[in-house]
C-alpha positions in Angstrom: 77.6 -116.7 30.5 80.1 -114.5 29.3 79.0 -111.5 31.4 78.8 -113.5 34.5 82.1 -114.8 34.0 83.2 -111.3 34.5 81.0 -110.4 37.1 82.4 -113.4 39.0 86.2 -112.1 37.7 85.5 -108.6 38.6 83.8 -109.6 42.0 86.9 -112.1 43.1 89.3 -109.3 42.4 87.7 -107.0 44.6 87.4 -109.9 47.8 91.1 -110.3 47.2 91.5 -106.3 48.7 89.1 -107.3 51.2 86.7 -109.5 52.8 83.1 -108.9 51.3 81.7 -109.6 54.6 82.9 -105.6 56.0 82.1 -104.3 52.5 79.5 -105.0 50.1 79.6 -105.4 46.1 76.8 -103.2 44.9 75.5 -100.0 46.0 72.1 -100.4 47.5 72.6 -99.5 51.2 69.3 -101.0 53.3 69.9 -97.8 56.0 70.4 -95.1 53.4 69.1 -95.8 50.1 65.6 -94.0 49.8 65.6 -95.4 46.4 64.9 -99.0 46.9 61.1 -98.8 45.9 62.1 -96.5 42.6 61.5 -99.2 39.4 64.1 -98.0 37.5 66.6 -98.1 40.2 65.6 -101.6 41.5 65.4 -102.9 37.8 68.9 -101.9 37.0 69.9 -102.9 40.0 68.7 -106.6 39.9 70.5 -107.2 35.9 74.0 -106.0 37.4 73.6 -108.5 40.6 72.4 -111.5 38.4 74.8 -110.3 35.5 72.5 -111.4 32.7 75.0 -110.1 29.6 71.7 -109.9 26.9 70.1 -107.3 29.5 73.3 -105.4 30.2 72.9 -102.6 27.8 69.1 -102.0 29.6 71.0 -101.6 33.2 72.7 -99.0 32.1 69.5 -97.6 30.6 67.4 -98.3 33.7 70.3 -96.5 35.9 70.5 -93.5 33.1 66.7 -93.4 33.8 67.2 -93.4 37.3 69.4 -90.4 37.7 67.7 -88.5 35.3 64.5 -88.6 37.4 66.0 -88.1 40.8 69.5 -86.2 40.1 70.8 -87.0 43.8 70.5 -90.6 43.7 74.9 -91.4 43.8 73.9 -95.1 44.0 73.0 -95.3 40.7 75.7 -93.8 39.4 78.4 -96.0 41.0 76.3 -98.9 39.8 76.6 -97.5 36.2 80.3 -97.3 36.7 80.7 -100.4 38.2 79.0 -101.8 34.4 81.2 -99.5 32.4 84.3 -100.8 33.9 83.0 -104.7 33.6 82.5 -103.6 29.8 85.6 -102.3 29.1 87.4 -105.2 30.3 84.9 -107.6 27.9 85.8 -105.0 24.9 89.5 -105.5 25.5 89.2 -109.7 26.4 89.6 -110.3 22.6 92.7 -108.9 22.3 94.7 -111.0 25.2 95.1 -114.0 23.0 97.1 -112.6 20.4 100.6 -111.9 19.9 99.6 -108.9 17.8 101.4 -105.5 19.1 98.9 -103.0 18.1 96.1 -105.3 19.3 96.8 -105.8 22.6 97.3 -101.9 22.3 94.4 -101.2 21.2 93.1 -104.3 23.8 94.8 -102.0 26.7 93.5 -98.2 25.3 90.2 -99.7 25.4 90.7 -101.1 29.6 92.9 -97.4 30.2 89.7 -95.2 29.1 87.0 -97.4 30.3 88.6 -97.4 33.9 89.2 -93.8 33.7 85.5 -93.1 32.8 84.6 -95.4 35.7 86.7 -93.8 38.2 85.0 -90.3 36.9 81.5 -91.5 37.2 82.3 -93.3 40.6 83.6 -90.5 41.7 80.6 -88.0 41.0 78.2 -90.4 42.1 80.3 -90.9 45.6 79.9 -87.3 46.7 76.2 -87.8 46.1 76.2 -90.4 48.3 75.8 -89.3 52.1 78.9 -89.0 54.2 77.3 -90.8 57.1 76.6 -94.1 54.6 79.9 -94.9 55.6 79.9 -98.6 54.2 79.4 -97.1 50.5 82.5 -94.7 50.7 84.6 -97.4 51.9 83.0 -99.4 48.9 83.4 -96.7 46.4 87.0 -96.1 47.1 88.0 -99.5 47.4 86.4 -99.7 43.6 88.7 -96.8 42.8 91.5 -99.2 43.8 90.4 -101.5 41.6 89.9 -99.9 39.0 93.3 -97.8 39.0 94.9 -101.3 39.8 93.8 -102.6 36.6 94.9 -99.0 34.7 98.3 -99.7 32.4 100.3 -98.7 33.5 99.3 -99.2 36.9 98.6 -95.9 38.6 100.1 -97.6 42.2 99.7 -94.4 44.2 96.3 -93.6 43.4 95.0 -96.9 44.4 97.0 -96.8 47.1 95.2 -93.3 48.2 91.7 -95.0 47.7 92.2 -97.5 50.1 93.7 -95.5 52.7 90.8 -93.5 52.7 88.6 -96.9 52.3 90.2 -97.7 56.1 89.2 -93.9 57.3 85.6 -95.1 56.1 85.6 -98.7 57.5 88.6 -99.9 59.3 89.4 -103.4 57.4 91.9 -105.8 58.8 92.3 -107.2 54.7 92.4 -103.4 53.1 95.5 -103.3 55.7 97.1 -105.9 54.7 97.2 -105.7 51.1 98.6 -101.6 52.1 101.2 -103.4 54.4 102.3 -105.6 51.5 102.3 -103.3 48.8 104.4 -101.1 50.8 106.8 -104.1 51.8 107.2 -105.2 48.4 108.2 -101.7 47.6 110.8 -102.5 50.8 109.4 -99.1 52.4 109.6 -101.0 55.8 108.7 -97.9 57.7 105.6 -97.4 55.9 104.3 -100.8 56.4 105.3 -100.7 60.0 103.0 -97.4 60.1 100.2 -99.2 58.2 100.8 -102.1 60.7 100.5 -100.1 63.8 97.3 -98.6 62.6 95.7 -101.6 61.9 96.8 -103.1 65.4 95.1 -99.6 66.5 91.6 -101.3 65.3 92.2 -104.9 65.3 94.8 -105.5 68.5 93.9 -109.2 68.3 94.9 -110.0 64.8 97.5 -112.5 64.6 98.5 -111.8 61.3 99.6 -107.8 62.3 101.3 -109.0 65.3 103.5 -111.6 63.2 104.0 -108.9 60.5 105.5 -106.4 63.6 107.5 -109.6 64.9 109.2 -109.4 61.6 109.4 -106.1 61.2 111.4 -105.8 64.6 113.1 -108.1 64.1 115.2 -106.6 61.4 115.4 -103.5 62.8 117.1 -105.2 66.1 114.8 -104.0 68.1 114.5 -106.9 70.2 112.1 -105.5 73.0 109.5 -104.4 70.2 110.0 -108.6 69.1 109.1 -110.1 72.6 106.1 -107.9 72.7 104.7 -108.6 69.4 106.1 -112.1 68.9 105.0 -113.0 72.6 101.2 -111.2 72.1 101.3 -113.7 69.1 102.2 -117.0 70.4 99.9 -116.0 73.6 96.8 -115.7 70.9 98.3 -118.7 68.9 98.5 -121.4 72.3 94.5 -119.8 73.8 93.2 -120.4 70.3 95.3 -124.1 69.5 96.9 -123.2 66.2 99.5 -123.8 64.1 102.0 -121.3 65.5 104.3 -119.6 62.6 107.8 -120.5 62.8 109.7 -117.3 61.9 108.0 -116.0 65.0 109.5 -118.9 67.4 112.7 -118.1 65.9 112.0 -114.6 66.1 110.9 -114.8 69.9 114.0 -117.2 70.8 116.6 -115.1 68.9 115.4 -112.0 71.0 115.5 -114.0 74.6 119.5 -115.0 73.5 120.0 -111.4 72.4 118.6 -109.8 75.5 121.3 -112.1 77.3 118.8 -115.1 78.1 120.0 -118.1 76.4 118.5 -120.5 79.3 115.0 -119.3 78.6 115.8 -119.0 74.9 116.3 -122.6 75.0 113.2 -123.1 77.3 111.3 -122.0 75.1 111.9 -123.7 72.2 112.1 -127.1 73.6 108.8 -126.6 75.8 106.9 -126.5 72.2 109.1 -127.9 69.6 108.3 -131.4 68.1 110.2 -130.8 64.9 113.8 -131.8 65.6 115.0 -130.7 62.7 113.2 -127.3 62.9 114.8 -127.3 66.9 118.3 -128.2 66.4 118.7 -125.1 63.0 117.1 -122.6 65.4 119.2 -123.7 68.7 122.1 -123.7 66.4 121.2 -120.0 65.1 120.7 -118.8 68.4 124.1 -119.8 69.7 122.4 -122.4 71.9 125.3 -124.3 73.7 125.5 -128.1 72.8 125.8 -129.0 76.6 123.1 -126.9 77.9 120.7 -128.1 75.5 121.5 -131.8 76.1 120.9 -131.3 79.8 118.1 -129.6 79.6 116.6 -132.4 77.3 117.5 -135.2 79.8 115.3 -132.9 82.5 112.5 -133.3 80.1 113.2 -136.8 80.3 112.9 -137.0 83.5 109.8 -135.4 83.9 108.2 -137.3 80.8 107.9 -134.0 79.2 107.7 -134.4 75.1 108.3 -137.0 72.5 111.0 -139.3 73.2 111.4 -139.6 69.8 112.0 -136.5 69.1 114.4 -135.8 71.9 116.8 -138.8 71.0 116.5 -137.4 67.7 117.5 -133.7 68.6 120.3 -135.5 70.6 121.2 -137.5 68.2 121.9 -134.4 66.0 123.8 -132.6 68.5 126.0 -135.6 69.6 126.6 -136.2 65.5 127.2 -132.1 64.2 128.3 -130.7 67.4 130.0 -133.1 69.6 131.4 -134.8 66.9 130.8 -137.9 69.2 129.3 -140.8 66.5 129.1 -143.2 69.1 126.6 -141.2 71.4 125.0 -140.0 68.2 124.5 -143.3 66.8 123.0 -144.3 69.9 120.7 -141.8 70.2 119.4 -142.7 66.6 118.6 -146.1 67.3 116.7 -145.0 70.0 114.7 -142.8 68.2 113.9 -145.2 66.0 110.5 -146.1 67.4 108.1 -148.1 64.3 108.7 -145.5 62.1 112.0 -145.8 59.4 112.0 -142.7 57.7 114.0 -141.1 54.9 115.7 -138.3 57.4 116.3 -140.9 60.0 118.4 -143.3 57.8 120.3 -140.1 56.6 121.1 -139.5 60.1 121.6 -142.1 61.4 123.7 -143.6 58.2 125.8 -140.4 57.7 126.6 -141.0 62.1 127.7 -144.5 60.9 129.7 -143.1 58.1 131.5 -140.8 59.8 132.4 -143.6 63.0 133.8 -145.6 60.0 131.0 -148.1 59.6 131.0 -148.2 56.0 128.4 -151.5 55.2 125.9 -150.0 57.9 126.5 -146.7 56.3 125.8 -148.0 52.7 122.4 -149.9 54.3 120.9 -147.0 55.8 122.1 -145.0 52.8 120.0 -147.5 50.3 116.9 -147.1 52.6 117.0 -143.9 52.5 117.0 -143.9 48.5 114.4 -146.2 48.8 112.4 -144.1 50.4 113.2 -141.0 48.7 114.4 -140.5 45.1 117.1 -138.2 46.4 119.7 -140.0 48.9 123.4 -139.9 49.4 124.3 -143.5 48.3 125.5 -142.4 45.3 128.0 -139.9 46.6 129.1 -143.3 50.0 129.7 -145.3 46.9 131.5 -142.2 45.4 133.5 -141.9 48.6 134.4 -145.3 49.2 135.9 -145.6 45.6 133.0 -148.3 44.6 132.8 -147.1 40.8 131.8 -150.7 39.2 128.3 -150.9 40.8 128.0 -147.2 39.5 128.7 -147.8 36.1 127.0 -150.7 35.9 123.8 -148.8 37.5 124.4 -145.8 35.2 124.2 -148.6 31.6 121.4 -150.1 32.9 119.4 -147.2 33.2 120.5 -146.3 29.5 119.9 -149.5 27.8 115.7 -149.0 29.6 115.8 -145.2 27.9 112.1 -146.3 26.9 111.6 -146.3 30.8 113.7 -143.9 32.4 114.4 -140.3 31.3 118.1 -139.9 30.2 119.2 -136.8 31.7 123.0 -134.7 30.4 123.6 -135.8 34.4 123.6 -139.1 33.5 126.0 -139.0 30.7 128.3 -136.9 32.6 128.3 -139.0 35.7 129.7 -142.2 33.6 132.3 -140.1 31.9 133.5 -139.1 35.1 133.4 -143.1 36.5 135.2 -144.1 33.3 137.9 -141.4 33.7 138.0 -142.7 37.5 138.4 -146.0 36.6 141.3 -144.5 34.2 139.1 -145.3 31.5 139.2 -142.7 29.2 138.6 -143.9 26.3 135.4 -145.1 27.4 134.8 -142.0 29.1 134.6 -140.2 25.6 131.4 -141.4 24.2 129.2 -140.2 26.7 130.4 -137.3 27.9 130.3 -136.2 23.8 126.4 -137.1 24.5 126.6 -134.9 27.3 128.0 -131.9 25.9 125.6 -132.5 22.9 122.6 -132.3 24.4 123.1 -129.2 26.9 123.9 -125.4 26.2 126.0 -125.2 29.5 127.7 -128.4 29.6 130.8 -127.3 31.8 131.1 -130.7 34.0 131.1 -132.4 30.5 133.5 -129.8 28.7 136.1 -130.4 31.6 136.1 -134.5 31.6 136.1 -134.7 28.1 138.9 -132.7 28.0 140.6 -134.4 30.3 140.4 -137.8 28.8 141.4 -136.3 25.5 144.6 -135.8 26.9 144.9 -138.6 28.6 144.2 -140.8 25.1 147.2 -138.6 23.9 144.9 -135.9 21.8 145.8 -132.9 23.9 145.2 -130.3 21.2 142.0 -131.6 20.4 141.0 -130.7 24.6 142.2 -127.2 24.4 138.5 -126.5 22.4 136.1 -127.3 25.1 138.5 -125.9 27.6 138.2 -122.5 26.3 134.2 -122.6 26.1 134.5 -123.5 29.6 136.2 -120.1 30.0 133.9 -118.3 28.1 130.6 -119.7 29.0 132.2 -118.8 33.1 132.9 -115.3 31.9 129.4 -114.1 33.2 129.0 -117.2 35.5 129.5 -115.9 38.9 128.5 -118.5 41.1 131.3 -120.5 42.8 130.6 -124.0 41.2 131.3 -122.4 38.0 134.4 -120.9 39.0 135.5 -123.5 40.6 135.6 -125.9 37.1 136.6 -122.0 35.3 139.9 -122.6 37.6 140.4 -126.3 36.4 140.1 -125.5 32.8 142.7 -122.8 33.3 144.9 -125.1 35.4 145.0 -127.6 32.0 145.7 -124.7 29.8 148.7 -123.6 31.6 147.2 -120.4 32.5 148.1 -120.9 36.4 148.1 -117.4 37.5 144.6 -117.0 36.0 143.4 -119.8 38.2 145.3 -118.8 41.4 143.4 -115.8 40.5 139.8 -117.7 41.2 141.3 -119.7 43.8 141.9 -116.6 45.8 138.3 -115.2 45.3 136.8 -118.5 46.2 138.6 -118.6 49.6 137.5 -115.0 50.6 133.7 -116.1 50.3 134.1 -120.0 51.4 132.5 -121.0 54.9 131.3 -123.9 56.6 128.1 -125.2 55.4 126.2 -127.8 57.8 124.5 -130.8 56.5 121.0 -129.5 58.3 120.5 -126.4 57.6 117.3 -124.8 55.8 117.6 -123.5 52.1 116.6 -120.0 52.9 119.7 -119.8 55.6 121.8 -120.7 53.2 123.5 -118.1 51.6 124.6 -117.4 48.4 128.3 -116.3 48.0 130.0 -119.6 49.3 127.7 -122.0 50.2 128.4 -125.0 47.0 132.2 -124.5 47.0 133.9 -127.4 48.8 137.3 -127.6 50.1 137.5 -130.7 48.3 137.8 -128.8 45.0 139.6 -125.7 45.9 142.5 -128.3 47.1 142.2 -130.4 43.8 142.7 -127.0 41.7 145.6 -126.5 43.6 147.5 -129.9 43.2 146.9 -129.0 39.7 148.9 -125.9 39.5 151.4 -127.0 42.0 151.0 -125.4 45.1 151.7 -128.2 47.3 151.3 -126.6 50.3 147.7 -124.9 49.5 146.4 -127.8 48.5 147.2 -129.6 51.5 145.7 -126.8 53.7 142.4 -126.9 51.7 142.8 -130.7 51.6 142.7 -130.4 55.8 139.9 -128.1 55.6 137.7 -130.7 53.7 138.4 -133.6 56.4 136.7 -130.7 59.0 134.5 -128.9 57.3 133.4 -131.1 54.6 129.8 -132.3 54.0 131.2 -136.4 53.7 134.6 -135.7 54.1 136.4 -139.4 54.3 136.1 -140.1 50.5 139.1 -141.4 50.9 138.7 -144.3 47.7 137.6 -141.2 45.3 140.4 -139.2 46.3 142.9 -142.4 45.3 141.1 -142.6 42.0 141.0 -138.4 41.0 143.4 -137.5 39.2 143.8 -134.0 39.8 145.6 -135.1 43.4 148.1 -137.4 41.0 151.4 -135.0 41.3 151.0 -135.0 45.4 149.8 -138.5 46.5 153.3 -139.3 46.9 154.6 -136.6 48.6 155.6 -137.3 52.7 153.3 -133.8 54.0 150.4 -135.2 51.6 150.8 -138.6 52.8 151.1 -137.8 56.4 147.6 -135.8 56.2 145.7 -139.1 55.0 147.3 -141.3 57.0 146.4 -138.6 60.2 142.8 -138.5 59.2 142.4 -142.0 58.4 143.3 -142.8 61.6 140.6 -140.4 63.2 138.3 -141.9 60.9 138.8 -145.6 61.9 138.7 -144.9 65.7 135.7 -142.3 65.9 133.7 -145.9 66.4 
């Protein structure tokens, strides 16, 4: 059993270069093997297919037999170095389990000769092996990959090598893919884009080359070279009804708006789309405008093209993140609605309601869309609207059931923060000293505990976590981080220090949607909100910054009317009174209550 299960290894290694219906495992080609009625050859041969391990030994002896007796027979010896390999990698299999240093070297020695001797005796026996048996050389050198894959180290560009000159043998659409991907991982774009071409050369139908050129094009710019390859795709994709890959729609669109058609860019989309998420991110990314898309949906409409549903929701979207119009939006929604309540329609429909004003339709759609989810956003409504008590009391219920539920440091953090809301912070003490107990980063924690140490009049005692929030931050460069690095400087007194974060966070700061997909994202300042950059500055003073960043969080904001929280934080305490500060609230407030 043993042997086989290496057999089996060693066999699903080599089908993951390439497919074993182009090239076979074992040497014993029907149109050139002269051999096949030799007993020796035909014994050995039949122990290595079935893999019996008590018999191995006698292969080896049956193919040792073999070539004595007729020195031109090749086939026998790639078969002996097929075994040789197999047992090298058995030898060293007792070795992988330990965590003993010169074991596992002495594991890998044994693997490094063995597939050296292979590659040697493959090698003699290949140029025994006539040139016209094409389907053996491909098989031999595509065993020299293998084997110098599994060399350590790994000896990349001579199994590279052996499967180029596999393909010059026996053109394989999966030999030129692993070669394309080996070369992309490598980012040598131009030689996968050579290894591409040649494949396309053989295989001009193969979807997967054409979407690999789509790609490749497309970060090049080269937009005609992506609406002939994405377009050869999607033709192949519709004529043989399957799933059509989505990087190439966005590929193909992004190229009709680059070559200055928007109209059919937007055609195109919505004449296949039923994902409305998926439609309104790549409309959006190609610059799509909201009007043309709107009017080209109702001409669908019209002619009963598409999914209703899908077109109130993609108008929905557009009326609620472009337009700004909640009414329209929210309308749309409920339209959409059809028998189907799902988690991503309450969040859109509940954040429309939100932002028209309609806080108790906002909170019910917000609560379905928990319940349907275990992520939702009526935590951070309830956060917004300044409805702490139901959070709490949430919060200690789920502590007093820690047999039930698992208590994460979240947990403790999120009720020290209520408490210090609620200007509890006495309260708030307790657990966020769980909090910063139980986690090696515990920032969030570090800063509310030191903030309701000095509000319970033991100020010295908060300049200690403080200054582990500085240090932990040192290396810390992602803007969450700095952002609570600036508030612990702020407390300390060291405001130029902060100003100094401040100022970086601004340079990489930019809207972030609520719909957009992770990997668009990016990653320089995509988690910092306004809402914080303006909090750090009401805490070092600077009135007037604060109230610009203040502004930008009303527009740019994920939830941006959290205008309860914002009564209750504290940080905003030394400009709620001011006349500019108050003007602000009182302008966006208004905008918030007539947006119905």
């Amino acid at each position: 059993m043993k042997a086989r299960l290496f057999f089996l290894t060693l066999f699903l290694a080599t089908i993951m270069l390439v497919s074993a219906d182009e090239l076979i495992m074992w040497f014993d080609s029907d149109q050139y093997n002269k051999w096949s009625t030799s007993d020796n050859f035909v014994e050995g041969l039949k122990i290595l297919k079935h893999g019996n391990e008590a018999e191995i030994d006698n292969a080896i002896s049956y193919f040792d037999k073999e070539f004595k007796q007729h020195p031109s027979n090749g086939y026998a010896l790639c078969n002996k170095s097929i075994i040789l390999a197999v047992q090298s990698m058995m030898r060293s299999y007792d070795f992988t389990d330990t965590e003993d240093l010169d074991s596992i070297a002495t594991g890998k020695e044994i693997v490094n000769k063995g597939m050296h001797q292979a590659i040697e005796l493959m090698h003699q026996g290949q140029k025994l092996i006539p040139t016209a048996d094409s389907l053996m050389q491909a098989n031999a050198w595509l065993w020299k990959a293998y084997f110098y894959k599994e060399c350590e180290p790994l000896d990349s560009l001579q199994m590279v090598s052996c499967l180029e000159k596999s393909t010059e043998y026996r053109p394989n659409a999966d030999i030129y893919k692993v070669l394309i991907e080996l070369a992309w991982d490598e980012d040598n774009m131009s030689k996968s884009e050579e290894y591409a071409l040649k494949a396309l050369e053989k295989f001009p139908d193969n979807e997967n080359f054409l979407m690999l050129m789509a790609n490749i094009m497309t970060q090049r710019e080269d937009y005609d070279g992506v609406l002939n390859y994405a377009g050869r795709y999607l033709k192949l994709a519709r004529l043989q009804e399957e799933e059509i890959d989505s990087d190439v729609v966005l590929a193909y669109a992004n190229a009709l708006s680059q070559k200055g058609h928007p109209d059919d860019a937007t055609d195109f989309l919505l004449s296949g789309g039923v994902d409305y998420l998926f439609l309104y991110n790549t409309l959006k990314r190609i610059g799509a405008h909201p009007n043309m898309v709107l009017s080209k949906i109702g001409q669908r409409e019209f002619t009963e093209e598409g999914n209703p549903v899908v077109w109130n929701m993609l108008r929905g979207l557009i009326y609620c993140f472009d337009k700004h119009d909640y009414k329209s939006a929210t309308e749309s929604f409920l339209k959409a609605k059809n028998d189907n309540e799902h988690r991503v329609w309450n969040q859109c429909i509940g954040y429309s309601y939100y932002m028209a004003g309609d806080i108790p339709n906002a909170l019910l759609h917000a609560q379905a869309a928990t319940n349907l989810c275990v992520t939702g956003n009526l935590q951070q409504l309830q956060e917004n609207q300044g409805m702490i008590d139901p959070l709490i009391n949430d919060i200690n219920t789920k502590l007093s059931l820690s047999d039930v539920f698992t208590i994460e440091t979240d947990d403790y953090v999120k009720l020290g923060e209520y408490y210090m809301l609620k200007r509890c912070p006495e309260k708030a003490l307790e657990p966020l000293g769980n909090a910063m107990a139980i986690t090696t980063h515990p920032l969030q924690a570090n800063l509310y505990y030191a903030m309701a140490l000095t509000d319970v009049g033991r100020s010295a005692e908060a300049t200690k976590p403080l200054e582990e929030i500085i240090d932990l931050v040192t290396e810390d460069l992602s803007t969450t981080s700095q952002a609570i690095k600036a508030q612990a400087c702020a407390m300390l007194g060291r405001t130029n220090e902060a100003r100094s974060i401040l100022e970086s966070l601004e340079k990489v700061w930019h809207p972030n949607p609520l719909f957009i997909s992770d990997e668009n994202r990016t990653l320089d300042g995509s988690d910092v909100t306004c809402y914080d950059i303006a909090a750090v500055y009401a805490m070092i003073g600077d009135n007037a910054k604060s109230c610009e960043w203040t502004e930008k969080h009303f527009e740019n904001d994920e939830l941006p009317y959290n205008f309860g929280y914002m009564a209750l934080d504290r940080r905003f305490d030394a400009i709620k009174k001011l006349p500019e500060f108050q003007k602000l609230i009182d302008k966006y407030y208004y905008q918030w209550k007539n947006n119905k």
